[in-house]
Each structure stands twice: as structure tokens, then as C-alpha cells.
Backbone bond lengths (Angstrom), bond angles and torsions (degrees), N, CA, C in turn:
res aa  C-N    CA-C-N  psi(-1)  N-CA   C-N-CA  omega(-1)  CA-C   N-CA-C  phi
1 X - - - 1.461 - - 1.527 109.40 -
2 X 1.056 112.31 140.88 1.515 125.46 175.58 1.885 110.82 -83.42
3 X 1.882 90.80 131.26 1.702 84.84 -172.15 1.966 95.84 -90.16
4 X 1.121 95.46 155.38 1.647 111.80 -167.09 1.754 85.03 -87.70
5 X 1.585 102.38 149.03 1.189 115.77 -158.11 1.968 101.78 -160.18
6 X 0.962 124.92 148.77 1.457 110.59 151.28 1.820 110.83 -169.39
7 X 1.407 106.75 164.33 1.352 126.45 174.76 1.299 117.60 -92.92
8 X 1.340 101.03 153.21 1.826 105.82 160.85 1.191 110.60 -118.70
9 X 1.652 116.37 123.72 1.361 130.58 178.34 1.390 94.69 -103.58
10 X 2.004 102.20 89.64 1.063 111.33 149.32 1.499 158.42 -33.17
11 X 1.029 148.63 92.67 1.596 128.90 -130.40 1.604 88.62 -109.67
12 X 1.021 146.05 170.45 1.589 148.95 172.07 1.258 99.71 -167.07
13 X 2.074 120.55 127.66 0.709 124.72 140.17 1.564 151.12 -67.71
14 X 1.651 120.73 110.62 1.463 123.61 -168.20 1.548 112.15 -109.27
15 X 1.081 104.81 145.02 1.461 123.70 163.08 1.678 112.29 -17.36
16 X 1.256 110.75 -59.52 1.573 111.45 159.28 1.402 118.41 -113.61
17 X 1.788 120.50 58.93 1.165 145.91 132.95 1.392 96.86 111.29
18 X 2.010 98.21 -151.77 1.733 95.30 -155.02 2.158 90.71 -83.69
19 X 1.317 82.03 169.74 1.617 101.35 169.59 1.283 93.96 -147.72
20 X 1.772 92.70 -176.40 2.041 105.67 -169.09 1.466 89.98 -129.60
21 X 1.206 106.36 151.99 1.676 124.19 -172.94 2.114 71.95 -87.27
22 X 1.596 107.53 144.08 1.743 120.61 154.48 1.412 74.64 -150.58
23 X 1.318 81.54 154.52 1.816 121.79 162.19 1.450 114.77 -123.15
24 X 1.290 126.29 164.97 1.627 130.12 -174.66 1.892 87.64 -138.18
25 X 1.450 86.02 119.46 1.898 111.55 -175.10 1.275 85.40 -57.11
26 X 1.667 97.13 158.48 1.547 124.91 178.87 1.324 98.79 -71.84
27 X 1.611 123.79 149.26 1.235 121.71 159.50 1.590 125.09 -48.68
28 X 1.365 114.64 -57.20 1.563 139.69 151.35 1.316 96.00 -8.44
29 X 1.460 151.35 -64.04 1.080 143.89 -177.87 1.274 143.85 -8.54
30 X 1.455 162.20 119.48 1.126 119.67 -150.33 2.062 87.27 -114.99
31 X 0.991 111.77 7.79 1.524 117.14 169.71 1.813 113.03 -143.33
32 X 1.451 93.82 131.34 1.591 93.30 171.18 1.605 100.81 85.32
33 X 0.949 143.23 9.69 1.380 142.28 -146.90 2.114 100.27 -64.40
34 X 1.078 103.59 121.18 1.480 106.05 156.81 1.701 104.22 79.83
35 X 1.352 115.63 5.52 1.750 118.55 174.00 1.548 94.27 -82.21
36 X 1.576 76.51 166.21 1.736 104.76 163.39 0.937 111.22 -88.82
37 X 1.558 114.00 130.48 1.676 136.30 176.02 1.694 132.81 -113.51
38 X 0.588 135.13 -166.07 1.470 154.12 149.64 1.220 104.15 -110.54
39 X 1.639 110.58 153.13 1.770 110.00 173.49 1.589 88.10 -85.39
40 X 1.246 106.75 147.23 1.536 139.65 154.68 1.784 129.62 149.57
41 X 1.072 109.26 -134.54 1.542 88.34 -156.10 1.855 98.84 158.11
42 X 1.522 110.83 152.74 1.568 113.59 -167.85 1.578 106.38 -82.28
43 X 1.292 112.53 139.78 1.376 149.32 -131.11 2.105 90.95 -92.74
44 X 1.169 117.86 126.23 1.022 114.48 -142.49 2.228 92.52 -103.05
45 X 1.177 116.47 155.74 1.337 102.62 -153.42 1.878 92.66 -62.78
46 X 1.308 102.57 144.26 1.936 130.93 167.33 1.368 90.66 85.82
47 X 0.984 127.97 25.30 1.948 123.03 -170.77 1.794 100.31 -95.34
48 X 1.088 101.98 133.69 1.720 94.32 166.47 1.386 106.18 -86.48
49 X 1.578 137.04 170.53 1.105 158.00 155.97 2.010 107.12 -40.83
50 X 0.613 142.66 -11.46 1.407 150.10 -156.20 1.628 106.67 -141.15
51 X 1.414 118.22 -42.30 1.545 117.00 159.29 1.608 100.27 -65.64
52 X 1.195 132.07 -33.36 1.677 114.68 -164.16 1.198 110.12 -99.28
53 X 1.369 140.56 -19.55 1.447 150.43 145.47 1.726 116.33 -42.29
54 X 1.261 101.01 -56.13 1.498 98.20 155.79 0.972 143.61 -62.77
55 X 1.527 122.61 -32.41 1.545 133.75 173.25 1.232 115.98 -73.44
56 X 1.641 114.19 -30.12 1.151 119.19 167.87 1.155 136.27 -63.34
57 X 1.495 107.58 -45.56 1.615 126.85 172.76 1.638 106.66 -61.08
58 X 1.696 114.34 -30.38 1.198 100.19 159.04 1.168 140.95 -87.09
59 X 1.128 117.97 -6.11 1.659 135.09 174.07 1.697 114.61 -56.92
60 X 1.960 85.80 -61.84 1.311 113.07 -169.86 1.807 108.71 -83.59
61 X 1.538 123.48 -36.40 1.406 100.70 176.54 1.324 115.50 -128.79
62 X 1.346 109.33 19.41 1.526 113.35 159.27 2.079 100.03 89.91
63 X 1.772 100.60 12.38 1.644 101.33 177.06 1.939 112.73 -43.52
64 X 0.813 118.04 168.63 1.670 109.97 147.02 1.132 91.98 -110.08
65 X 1.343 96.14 135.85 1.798 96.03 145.44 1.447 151.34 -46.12
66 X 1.252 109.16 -25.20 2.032 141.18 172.18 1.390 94.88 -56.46
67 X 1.628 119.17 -42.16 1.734 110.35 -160.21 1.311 96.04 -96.00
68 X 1.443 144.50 25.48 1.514 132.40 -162.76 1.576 86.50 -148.32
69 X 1.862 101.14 113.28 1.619 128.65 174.03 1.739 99.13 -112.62
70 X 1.512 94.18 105.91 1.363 114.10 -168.47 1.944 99.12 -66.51
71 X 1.624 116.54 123.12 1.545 104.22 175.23 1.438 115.48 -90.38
72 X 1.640 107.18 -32.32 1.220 97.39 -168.87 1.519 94.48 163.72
73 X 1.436 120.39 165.25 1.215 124.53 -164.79 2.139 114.69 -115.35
74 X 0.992 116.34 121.90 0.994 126.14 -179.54 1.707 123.95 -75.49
75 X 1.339 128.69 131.71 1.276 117.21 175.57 1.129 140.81 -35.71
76 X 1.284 127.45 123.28 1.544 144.27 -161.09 1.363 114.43 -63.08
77 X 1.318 124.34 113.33 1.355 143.35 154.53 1.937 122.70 -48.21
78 X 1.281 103.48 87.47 1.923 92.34 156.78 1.622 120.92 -58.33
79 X 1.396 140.17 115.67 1.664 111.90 175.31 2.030 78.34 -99.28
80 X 1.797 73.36 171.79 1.759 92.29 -175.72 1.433 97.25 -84.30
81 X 1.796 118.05 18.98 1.632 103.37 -177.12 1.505 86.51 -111.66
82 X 1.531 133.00 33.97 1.801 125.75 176.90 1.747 112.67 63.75
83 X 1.179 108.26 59.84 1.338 111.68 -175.81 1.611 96.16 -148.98
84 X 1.557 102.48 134.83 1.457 113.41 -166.05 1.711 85.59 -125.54
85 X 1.808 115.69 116.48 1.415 100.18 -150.19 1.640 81.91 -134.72
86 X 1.208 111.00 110.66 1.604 115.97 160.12 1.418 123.44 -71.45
87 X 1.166 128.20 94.17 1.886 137.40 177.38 1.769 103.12 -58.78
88 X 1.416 115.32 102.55 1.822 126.72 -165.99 1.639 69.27 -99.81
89 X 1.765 111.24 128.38 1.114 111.34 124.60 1.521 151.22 -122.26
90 X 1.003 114.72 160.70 1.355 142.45 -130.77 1.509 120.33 -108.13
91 X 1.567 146.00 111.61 1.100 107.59 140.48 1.424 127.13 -100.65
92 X 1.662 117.28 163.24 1.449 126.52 -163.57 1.555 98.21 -102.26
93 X 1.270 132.29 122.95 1.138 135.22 -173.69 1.166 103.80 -96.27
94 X 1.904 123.59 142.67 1.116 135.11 -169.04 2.128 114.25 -38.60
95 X 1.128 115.23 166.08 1.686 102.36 -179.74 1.315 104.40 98.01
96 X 1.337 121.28 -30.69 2.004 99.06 172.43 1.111 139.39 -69.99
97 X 1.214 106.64 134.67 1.153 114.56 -170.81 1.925 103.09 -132.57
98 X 1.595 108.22 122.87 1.178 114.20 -171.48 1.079 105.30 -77.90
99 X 1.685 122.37 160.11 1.338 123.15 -150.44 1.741 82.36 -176.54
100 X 1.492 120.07 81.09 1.410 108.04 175.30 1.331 129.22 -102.21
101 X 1.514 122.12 158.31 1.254 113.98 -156.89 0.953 103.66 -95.13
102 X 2.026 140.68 114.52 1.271 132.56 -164.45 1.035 127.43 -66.03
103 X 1.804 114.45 -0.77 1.296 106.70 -170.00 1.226 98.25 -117.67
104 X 1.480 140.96 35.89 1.262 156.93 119.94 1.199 136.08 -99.17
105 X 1.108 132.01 -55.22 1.351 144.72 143.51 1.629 137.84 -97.23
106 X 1.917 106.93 142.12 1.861 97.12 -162.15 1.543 87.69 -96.45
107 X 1.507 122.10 -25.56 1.393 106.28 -171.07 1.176 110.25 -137.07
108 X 1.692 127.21 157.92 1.139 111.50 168.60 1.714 106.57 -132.51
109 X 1.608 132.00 128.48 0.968 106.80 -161.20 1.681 103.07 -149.51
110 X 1.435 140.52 -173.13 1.280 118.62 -174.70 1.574 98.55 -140.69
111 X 1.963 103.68 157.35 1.400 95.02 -176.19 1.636 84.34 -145.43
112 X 1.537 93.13 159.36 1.587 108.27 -156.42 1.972 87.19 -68.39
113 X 1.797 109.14 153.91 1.298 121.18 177.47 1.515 102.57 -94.05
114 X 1.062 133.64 11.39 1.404 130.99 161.26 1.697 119.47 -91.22
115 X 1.670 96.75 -29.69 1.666 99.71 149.72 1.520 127.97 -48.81
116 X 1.193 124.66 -40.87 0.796 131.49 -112.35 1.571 97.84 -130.46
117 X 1.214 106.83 -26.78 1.913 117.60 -171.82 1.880 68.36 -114.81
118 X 1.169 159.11 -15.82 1.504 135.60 179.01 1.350 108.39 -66.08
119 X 1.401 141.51 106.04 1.498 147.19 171.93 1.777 98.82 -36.78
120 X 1.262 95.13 -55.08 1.956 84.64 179.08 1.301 137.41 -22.48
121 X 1.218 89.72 -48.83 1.693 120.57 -173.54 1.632 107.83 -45.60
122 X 1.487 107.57 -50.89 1.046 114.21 -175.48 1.536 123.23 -61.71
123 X 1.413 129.03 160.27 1.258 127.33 161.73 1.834 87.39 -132.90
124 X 1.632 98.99 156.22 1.600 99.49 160.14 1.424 111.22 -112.58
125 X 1.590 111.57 153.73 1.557 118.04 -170.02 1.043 96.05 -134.95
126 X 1.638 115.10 157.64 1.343 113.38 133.56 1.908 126.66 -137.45
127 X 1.522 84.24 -173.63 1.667 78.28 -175.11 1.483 105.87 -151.43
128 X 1.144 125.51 148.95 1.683 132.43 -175.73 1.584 111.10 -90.88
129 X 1.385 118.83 110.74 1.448 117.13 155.54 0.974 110.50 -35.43
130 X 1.624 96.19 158.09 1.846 113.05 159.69 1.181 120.30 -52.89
131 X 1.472 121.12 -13.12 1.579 137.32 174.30 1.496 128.61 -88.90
132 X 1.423 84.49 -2.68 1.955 85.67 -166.32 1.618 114.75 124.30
133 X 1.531 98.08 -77.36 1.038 105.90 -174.70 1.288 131.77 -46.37
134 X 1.359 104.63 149.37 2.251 106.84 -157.34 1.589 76.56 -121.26
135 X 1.552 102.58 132.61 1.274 131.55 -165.28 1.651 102.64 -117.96
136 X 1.206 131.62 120.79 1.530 137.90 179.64 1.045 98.50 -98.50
137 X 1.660 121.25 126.81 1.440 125.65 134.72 1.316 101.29 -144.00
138 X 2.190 81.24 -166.85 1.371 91.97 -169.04 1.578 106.99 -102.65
139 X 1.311 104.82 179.95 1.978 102.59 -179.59 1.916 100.13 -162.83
140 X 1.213 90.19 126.97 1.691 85.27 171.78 1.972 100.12 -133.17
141 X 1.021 95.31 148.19 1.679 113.99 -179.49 1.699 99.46 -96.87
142 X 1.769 119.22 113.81 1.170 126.37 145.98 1.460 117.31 -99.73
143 X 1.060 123.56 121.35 1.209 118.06 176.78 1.681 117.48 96.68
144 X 1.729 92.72 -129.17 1.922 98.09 166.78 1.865 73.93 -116.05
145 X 1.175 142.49 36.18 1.492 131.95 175.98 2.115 114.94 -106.33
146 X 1.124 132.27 140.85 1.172 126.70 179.33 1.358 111.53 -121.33
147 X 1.241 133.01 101.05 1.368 147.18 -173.76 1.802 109.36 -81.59
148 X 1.141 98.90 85.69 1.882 97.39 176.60 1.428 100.08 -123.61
149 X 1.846 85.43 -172.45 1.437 116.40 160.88 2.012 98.66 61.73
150 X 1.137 102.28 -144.54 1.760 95.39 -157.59 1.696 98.70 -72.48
151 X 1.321 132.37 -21.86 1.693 126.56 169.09 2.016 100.66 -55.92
152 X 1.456 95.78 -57.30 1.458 86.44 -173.87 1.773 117.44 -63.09
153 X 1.508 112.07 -31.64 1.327 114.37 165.48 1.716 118.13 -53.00
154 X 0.795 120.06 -58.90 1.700 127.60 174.83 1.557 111.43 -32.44
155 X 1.444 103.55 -64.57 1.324 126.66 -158.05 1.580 103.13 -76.88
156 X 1.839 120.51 -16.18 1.415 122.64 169.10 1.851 106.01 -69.97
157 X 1.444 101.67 -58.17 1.281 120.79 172.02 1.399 119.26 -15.05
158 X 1.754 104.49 -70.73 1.242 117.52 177.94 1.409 133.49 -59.01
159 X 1.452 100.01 -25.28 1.666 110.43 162.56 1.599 106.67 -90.83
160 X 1.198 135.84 14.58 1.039 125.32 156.47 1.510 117.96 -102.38
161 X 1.519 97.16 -25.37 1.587 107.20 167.08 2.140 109.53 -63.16
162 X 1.094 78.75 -50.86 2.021 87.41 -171.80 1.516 105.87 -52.95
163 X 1.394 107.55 -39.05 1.808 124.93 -150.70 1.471 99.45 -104.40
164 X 1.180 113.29 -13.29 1.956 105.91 -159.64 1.373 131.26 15.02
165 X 1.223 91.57 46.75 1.905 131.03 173.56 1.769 104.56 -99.63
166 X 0.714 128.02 87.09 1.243 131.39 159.56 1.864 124.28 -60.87
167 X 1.310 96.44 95.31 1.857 110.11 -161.41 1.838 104.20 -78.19
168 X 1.149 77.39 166.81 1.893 82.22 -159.29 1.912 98.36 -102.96
């Protein structure tokens, strides 16, 4: 069985429009170490998907909860690590200020949502487990940053949810 889990795809309004709160996991980690993420984390027992995205984002980047107007929830992610991960999104109301917890996350930082819903952006990869198995995703480079694997899966999703464009 898959443990229920989910993110908050932070939305923040900027000067030159919305962006998404990602963070890049602490090295310290003993999974995922040093990727790009979404804040969140598995859904704690009687928790909805939208209570644990929030608690998380506050755990992990110091969000309040007061500044986060839940919009609506995005299609659910399987990862091949047993995580059934609902993407809550979010907007972040003016006043944040990141505040991350080092022993989860080293950075926390934002990239424009027009990157990000642009199909371009994307490239698809893959790569072979220690098992064999050749694993497809997607990965896009903002910055010196590389957004793959189930963050970059989510974040395709959601522009297919917004766009009802189904990307190749």
C-alpha cells in the first residue's frame, strides 16, 4: 500500500508575476538528499491532504499557515519510492519570509510559474535502477537548479490539469 503524502505548490505573487516556493533537501537526508522539492511530507493519521502540505511547509520552511489560501488540489502522484502524494495548491500571501529548517532543507528559493507550466522547459530522461529497471521522467534546468523526477512529474500534471493539454 502506498503511504498518502502531499506538497504545497506554493504560488507567490511577484513584480513579474506568480512563482512557486521549491526547496533543495538537506544533504543530511537519508533519502532524496540535495534534490529539488516541493515543501511537504506524508500525511499524518486523520490529516487531510491540504492540512499536511501546510504543516509541512511549516515545519520545513518556516511558512505560517495565516499566509497560505488553499485553491485547490492537483492530481495525485504515485513515486516508485510508495508515496501517494497529493500536490495542494496554494496561494502565499505577501509577508514571507523563508526561514528553513536545516535539518530538512539547505535552500529555499522561487522560480517563475510561467517556467514551469511552459512544455519547453521540459526535457524527458531516463535512468536504470540498481534493479534494472529504466525509469522515465521529466527534468527541466532553472537557473544552475534541475527540477526532476516526481517534483518535475507533479508540476507537468498541473499544467495539464490548468491547460487540458495533455504533454507528450
Amino acid at each position: 500500500m502506498l503511504t498518502p503524502a502531499a506538497v504545497l505548490v506554493g504560488l507567490v505573487e511577484r513584480p513579474k508575476g506568480l512563482s512557486v516556493i521549491l526547496t533543495r533537501r538537506s544533504d543530511a537526508l537519508r533519502r532524496h538528499t540535495g534534490q529539488i522539492a516541493l515543501p511537504g511530507g506524508r500525511c499524518e493519521a486523520g490529516e487531510t491532504p491540504w492540512q499536511a502540505a501546510v504543516r509541512e511547509a511549516h515545519e520545513e520552511i518556516g511558512l505560517d499557515p495565516a499566509l497560505v489560501s488553499v485553491a485547490g488540489l492537483s492530481t495525485p502522484y504515485r513515486t516508485g519510492t510508495g508515496f501517494y502524494v497529493t500536490p495542494v495548491v496554494g496561494f502565499v500571501a505577501e509577508g514571507y519570509e523563508p526561514v528553513p529548517n536545516p535539518d530538512e532543507v539547505a535552500e529555499v528559493f522561487e522560480t517563475p510559474f510561467g517556467f514551469l507550466m511552459d512544455p519547453a522547459s521540459y526535457q524527458q530522461k531516463e535512468m536504470a535502477t540498481a534493479d534494472g529497471v529504466v525509469r522515465r521522467f521529466y527534468a527541466a534546468t532553472w537557473e544552475d537548479r534541475t527540477i526532476w523526477g516526481a517534483t518535475a512529474g507533479m508540476l507537468r500534471a498541473l499544467y495539464e490539469r490548468l491547460y487540458g493539454a495533455a504533454v507528450a
